[in-house]
N, C-alpha and C positions, 0 to 999 in steps of 0.2 A: 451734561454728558449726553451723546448721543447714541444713536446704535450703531455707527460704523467707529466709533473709540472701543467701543468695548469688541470688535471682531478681531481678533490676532490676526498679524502678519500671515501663517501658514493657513489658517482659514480662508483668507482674502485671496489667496492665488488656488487656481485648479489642479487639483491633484492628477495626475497622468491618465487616473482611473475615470476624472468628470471628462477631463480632453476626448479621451480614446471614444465617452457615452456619446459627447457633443458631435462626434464625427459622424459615426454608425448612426445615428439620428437625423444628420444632415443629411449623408445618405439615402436612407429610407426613403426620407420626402423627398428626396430628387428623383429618385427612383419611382415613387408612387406618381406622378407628375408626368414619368415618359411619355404616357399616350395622349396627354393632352397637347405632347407637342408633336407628335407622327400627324404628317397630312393623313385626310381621310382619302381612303380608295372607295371606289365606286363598286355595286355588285358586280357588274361585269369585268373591271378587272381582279376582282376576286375570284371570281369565278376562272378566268382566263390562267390564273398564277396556281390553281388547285388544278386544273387539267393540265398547266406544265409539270408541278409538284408530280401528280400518279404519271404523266408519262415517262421520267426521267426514273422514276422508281421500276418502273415496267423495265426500261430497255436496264436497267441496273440491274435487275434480277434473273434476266434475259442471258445474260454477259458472266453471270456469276452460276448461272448454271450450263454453259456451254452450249448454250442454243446454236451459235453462229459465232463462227471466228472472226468476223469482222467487231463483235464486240470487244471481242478484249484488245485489252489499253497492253501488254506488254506480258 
């Protein structure tokens, strides 16, 4: 006798509840793994993407407090 005679049928197959762990676990590590697959940016376009990021916040705030009619979208 071995140890896979003695595991029953319903044992041997995954319960919906091991599937669903198996997924969200796949997941995870896929997840945890994204930045090693994003190319690297340089400081300077780092930099470059944080002073578009605060100007597009500026004229956004600009626009939502009525500074200039040419801001608003509609």
């Amino acid at each position: 006798m071995n140890a896979a005679s003695t595991i029953t049928r319903r044992e041997a197959q995954p319960t919906a509840l091991d599937r669903l762990a198996l997924a969200i676990g796949t997941a995870l590590v896929a997840w945890s793994l994204r930045r090693d697959l994003r190319p690297q940016i340089s400081h300077e376009q780092q930099y470059l993407r944080e002073l578009n990021r605060r100007e597009v916040e500026h004229i956004t705030a600009a626009r939502d407090l009525g500074a200039n009619q040419l801001y608003r979208l509609g």
